[in-house]
C-alpha positions as CSV (number, residue, x, y, z in Angstrom):
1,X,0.0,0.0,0.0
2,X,1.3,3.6,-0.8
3,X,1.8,6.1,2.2
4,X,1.2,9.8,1.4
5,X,3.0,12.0,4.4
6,X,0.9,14.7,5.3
7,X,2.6,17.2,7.3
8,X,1.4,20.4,9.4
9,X,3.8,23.6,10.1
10,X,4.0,26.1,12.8
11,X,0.1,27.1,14.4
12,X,-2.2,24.7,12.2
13,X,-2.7,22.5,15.2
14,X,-5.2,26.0,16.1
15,X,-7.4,25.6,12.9
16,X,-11.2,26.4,14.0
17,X,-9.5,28.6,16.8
18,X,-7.3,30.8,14.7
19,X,-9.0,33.4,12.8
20,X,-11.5,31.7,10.9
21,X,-12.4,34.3,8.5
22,X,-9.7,33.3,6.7
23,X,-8.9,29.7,7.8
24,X,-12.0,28.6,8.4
25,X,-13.8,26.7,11.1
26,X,-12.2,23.1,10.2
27,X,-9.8,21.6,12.6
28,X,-7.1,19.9,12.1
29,X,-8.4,17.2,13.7
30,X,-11.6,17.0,11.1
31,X,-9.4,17.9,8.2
32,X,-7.2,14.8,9.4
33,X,-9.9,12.6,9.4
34,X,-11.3,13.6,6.1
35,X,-8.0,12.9,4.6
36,X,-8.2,9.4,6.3
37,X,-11.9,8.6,4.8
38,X,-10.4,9.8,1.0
39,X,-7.1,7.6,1.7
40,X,-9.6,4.4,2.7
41,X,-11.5,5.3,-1.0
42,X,-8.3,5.4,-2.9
43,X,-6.2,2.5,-1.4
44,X,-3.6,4.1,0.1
45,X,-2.4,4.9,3.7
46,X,-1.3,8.8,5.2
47,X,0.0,9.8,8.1
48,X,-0.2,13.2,9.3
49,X,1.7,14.9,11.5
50,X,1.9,18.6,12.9
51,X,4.3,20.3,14.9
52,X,5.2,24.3,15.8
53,X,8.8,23.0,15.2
54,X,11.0,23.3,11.9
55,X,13.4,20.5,13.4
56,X,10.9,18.4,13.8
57,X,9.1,18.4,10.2
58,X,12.7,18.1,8.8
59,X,13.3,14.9,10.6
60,X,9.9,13.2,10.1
61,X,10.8,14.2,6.2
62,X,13.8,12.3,6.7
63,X,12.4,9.5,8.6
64,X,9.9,8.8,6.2
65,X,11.9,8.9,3.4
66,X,12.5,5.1,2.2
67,X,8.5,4.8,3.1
68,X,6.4,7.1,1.7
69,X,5.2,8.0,-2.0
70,X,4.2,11.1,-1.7
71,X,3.8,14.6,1.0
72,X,1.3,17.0,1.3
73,X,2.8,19.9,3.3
74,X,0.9,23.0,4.4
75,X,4.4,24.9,6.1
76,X,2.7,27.6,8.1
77,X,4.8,30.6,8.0
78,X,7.7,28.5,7.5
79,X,6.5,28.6,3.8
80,X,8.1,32.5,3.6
81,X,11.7,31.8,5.1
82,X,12.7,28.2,6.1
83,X,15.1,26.7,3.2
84,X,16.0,24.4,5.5
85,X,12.9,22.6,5.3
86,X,12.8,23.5,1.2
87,X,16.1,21.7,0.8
88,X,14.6,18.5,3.1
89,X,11.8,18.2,0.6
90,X,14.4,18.9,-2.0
91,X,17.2,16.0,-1.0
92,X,14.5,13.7,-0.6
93,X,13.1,13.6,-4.1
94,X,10.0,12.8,-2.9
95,X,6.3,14.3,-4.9
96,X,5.3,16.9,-3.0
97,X,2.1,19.1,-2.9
98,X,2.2,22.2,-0.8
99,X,-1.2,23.2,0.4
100,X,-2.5,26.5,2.0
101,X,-5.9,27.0,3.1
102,X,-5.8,30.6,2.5
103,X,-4.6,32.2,-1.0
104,X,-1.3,33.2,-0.1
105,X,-0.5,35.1,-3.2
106,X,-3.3,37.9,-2.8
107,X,-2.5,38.5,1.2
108,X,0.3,40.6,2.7
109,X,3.6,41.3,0.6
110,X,5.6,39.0,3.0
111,X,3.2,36.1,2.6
112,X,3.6,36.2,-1.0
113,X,6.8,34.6,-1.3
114,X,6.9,30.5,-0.5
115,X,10.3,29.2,-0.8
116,X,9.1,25.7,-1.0
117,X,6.9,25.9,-4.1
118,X,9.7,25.6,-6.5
119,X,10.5,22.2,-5.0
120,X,7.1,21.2,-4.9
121,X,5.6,19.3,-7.8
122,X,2.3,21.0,-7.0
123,X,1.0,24.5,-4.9
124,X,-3.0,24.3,-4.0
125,X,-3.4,27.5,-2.1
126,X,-7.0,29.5,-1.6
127,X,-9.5,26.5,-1.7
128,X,-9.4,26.3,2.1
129,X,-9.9,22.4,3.9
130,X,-10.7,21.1,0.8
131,X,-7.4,21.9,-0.4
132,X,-5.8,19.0,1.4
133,X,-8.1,16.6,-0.2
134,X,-7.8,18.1,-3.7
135,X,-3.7,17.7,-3.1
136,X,-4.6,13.7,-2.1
137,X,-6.4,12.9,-5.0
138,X,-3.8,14.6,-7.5
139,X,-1.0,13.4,-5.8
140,X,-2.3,9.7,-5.8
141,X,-3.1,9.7,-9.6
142,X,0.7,11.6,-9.9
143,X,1.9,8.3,-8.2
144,X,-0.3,6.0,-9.7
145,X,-2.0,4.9,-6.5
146,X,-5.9,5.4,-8.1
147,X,-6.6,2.5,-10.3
148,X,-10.0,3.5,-12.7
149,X,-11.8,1.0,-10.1
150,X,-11.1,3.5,-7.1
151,X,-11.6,7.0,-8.4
């Protein structure tokens, strides 16, 4: 079975908390188990993970290397400044979507900028929760994981 590693950056473990004009009223928690329910329907496993530290995403990056097929990666505010974790995604030659529920590229000047997006195979960004399940199901026909029988 193919594992897709869906990893969450600095203050996303506050979805339906954190201003949700613009992030909504999804938590992580629901948007995790949404992913699950879609993964069940296509054949394939993910594990998510969040955490407020850069070290820590690195590592699981490296960790999961050898194991999974693909990432979906919303960084947080890491997006604007960490190419520490751009290069992890990078040295791991892995598929990866970046996600953002909130259309980065029309808010603040500083937001505008994602240094991971030109290692990324794929940028959803605007389309809120259902952003992470739109970067599953393009990511699993990238790696060949929906059969005609599954979609």
């Amino acid at each position: 079975m193919k594992k897709i590693l869906v990893l969450n950056g600095p203050n996303l473990n506050l979805l339906g908390e954190r201003d949700p004009s613009i992030y909504g009223s999804k938590t992580l928690d629901s948007i995790e188990r949404d992913l699950a329910e879609l993964a069940m329907k296509f054949g394939v496993e993910v594990e998510c993970f969040q955490s407020n530290h850069e070290g820590d995403l690195i590592d699981k990056i490296h960790a999961e290397r050898k194991y999974c097929h693909g990432i979906i990666i919303n960084p947080g505010a890491l997006t604007h400044y960490s190419y520490a974790l751009r290069d992890a995604i990078e040295a791991v030659d892995i598929p990866t979507v970046e996600v953002h529920i909130s259309d980065i590229f029309s808010r603040e000047d500083w937001r505008r900028k994602s240094v991971i997006s030109d290692v990324a195979w794929k940028v959803i960004a605007g389309k809120g929760a259902e952003g992470y399940l739109l970067a599953l199901e393009d990511l699993c026909h990238h790696i060949g994981a929906i059969s005609s029988e599954n979609t």
